[in-house]
C-alpha positions in Angstrom: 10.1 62.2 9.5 11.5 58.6 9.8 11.9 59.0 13.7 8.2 60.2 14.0 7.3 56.7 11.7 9.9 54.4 13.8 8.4 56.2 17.0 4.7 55.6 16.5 5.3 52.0 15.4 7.3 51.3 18.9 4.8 53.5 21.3 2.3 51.0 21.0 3.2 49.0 24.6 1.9 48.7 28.1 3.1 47.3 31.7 1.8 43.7 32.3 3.0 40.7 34.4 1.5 37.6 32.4 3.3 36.8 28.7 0.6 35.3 26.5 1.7 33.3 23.7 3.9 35.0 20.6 2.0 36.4 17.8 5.5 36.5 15.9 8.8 34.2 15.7 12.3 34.4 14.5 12.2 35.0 10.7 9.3 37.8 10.8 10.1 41.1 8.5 7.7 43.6 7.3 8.5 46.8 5.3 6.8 50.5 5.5 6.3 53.1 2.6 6.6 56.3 4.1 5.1 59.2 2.3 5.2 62.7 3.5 2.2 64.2 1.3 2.3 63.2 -1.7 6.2 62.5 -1.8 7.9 59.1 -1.0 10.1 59.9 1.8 11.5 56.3 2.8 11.2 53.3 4.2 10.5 51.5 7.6 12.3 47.5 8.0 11.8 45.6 11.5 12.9 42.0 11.8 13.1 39.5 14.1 16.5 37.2 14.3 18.1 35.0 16.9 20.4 35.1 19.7 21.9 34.6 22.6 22.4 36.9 26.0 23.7 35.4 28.9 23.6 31.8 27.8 20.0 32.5 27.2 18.5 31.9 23.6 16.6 35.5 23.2 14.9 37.0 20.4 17.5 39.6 18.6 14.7 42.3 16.7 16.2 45.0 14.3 14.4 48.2 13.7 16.1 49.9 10.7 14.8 53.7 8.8 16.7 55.3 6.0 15.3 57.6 3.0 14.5 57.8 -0.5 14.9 58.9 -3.3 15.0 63.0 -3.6 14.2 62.9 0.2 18.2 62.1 0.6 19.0 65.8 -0.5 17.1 67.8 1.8 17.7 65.6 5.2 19.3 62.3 5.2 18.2 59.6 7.7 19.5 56.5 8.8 18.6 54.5 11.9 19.1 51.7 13.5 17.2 50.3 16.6 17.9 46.9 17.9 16.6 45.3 21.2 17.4 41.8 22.7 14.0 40.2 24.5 13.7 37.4 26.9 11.7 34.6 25.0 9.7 33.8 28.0 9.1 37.0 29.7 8.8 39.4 26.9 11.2 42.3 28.7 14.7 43.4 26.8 18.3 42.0 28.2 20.0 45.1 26.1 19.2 47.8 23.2 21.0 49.3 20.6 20.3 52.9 19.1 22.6 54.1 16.5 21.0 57.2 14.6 22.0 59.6 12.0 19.2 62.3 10.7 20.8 65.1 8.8 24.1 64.8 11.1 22.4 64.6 13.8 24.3 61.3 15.4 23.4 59.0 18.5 25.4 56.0 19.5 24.2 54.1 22.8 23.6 50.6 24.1 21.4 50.1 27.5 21.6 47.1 29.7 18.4 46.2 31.5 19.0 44.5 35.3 15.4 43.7 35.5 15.5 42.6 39.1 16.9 45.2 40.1 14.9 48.0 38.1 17.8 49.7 36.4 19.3 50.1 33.2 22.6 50.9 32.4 23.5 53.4 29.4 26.9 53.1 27.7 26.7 56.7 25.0 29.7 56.0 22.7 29.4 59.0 21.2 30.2 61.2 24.2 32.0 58.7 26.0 29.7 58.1 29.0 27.9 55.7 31.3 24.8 56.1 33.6 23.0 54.3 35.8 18.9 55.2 35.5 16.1 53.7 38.4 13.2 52.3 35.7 9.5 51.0 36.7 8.9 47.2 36.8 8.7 45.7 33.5 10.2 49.2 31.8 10.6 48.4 27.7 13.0 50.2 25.7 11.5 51.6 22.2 12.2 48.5 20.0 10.6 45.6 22.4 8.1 47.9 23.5 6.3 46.8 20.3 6.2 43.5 20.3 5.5 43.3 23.9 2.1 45.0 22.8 1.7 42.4 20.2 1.3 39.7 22.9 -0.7 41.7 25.4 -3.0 39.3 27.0 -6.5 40.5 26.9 -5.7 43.4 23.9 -9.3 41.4 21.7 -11.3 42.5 24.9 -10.5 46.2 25.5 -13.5 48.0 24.6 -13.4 51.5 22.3 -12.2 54.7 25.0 -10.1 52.3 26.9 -6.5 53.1 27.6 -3.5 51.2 28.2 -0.4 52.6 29.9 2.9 52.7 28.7 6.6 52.7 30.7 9.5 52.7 28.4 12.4 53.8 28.7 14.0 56.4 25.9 16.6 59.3 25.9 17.5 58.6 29.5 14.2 58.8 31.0 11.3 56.9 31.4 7.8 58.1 29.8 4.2 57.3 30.8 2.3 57.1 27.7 -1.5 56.4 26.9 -2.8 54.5 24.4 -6.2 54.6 23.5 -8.4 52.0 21.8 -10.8 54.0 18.8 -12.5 50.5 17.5 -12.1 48.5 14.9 -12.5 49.1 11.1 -11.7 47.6 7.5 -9.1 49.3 5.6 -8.5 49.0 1.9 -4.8 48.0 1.0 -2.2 46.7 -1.5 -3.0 43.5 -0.2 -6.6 43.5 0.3 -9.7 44.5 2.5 -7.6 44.1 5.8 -9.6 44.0 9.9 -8.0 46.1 11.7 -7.7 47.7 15.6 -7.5 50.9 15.3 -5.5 53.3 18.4 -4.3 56.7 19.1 -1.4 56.9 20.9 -1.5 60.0 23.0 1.4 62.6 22.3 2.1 65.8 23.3 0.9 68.2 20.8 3.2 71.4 19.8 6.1 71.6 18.3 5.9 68.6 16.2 2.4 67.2 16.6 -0.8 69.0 15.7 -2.5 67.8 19.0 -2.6 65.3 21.2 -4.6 62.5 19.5 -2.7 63.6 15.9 -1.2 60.2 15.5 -3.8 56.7 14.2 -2.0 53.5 14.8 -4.0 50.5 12.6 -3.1 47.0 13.7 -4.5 43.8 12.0 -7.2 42.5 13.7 -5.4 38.5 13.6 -3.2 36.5 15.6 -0.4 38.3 14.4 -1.0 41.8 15.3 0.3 43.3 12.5 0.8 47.0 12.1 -1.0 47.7 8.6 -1.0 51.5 8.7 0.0 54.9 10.8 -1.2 58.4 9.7 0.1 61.2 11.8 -1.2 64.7 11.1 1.9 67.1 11.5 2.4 70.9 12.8 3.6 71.2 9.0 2.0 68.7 6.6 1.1 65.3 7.2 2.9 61.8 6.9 1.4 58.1 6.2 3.1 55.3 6.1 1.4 52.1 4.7 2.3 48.1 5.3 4.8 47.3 1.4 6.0 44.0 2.1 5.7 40.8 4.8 8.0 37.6 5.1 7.6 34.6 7.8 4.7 35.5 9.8 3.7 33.2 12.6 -0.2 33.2 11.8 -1.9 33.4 8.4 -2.1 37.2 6.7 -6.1 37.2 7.0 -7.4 39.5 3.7 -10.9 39.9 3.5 -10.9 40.2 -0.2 
């Protein structure tokens, strides 16, 4: 459940040369509630911090998802996902994926050579390193977000548009679409909130009940804020809903 939350929060990314101005800074952390029906299953952190790669001063974000409560017993989770972007650009130096979910374990850091198109994966875990050919401007899961948050022309895209998606995850790279539904006020703990709504396309089976199960909303401000993300499930559904915000760039616009 938490990946499926950390994943649709991260889809949300497209290819694009120009870097528009940041809709977040250094000192930005938001919180998810995660419910899967009507149980509280966990929680959703992402943060943005400081650092330096290369003699170059980057933004360091942290993506971090653990469970709750009863939801420990039946299958512990705990993730972390941590990418390094260039400040001026918007592509990643480096990631970091550590992952445990119900024993299931992960331990790998990639190193992105941009001008040359490839990224190198160091898996701890097994003890291995490989070289992988990515697309121009490939993202890795974490900076894949944000680089969405400062697409250029994202307040033009009309409803039924698409963007396209490169990132890199699990050793390959994956084309995703994401489509623009409209826009639409949502009622929550905050307020009346604007919102863009999307559906990022996903491959329906096993996990998802069809392609367009998953409904991104993002706030309809400067700041580009994911404020909710409902996914309907092969078995049950799962919502998780914007809990708590610190040290955004732009103003938290509630309607009222």
């Amino acid at each position: 459940m938490k990946k499926i939350i950390l994943l649709s929060l991260l889809i949300l990314t497209t290819s694009f040369d120009s870097h528009a101005d940041d809709s977040y800074n250094v000192g930005e952390w938001f919180k998810f509630r995660i419910h899967y029906g009507f149980v509280n299953a966990g929680y959703a952190t992402l943060e943005v911090k400081d650092a330096t790669v290369n003699n170059t001063k980057v933004f360091h974000v942290v993506g971090k998802g653990y469970t709750t409560g009863l939801s420990r017993f039946f299958f512990k989770v705990a993730d972390t996902y941590e990418s390094y972007i260039d400040k001026n650009t918007g592509n990643p130096y480096q990631f970091v994926r550590k992952i445990d979910e119900g024993g299931y374990t992960k331990d790998q850091e990639g190193f992105f050579n941009q001008s040359a198109n490839e990224i190198k994966v160091k898996d701890y875990k097994r003890k291995t390193e490989k070289t992988f050919v990515v697309p121009k401007n490939t993202q890795d899961i974490l900076s894949a977000f944000y680089y969405l948050r400062n697409y250029p022309t994202i307040d033009t895209i009309k409803p039924g548009g698409y963007i396209a998606i490169d990132m890199f995850f699990d050793e390959e790279t994956t084309k995703f679409k994401l489509k623009f539904i409209g826009r639409e006020d949502i009622t929550t703990k905050f307020g009346l909130v604007s919102c863009m709504v999307f559906k990022p396309l996903v491959q329906s089976g096993r996990v998802f009940k069809e392609q367009e199960s998953l409904t991104v909303w993002v706030s309809d401000d400067e700041n580009r804020l994911p404020i909710r993300i409902k996914a309907d499930l092969a078995v049950g559904s799962l919502k998780a809903d914007l809990d708590a915000f610190k040290g955004l760039k732009g103003s938290f616009k509630i309607k009222r």
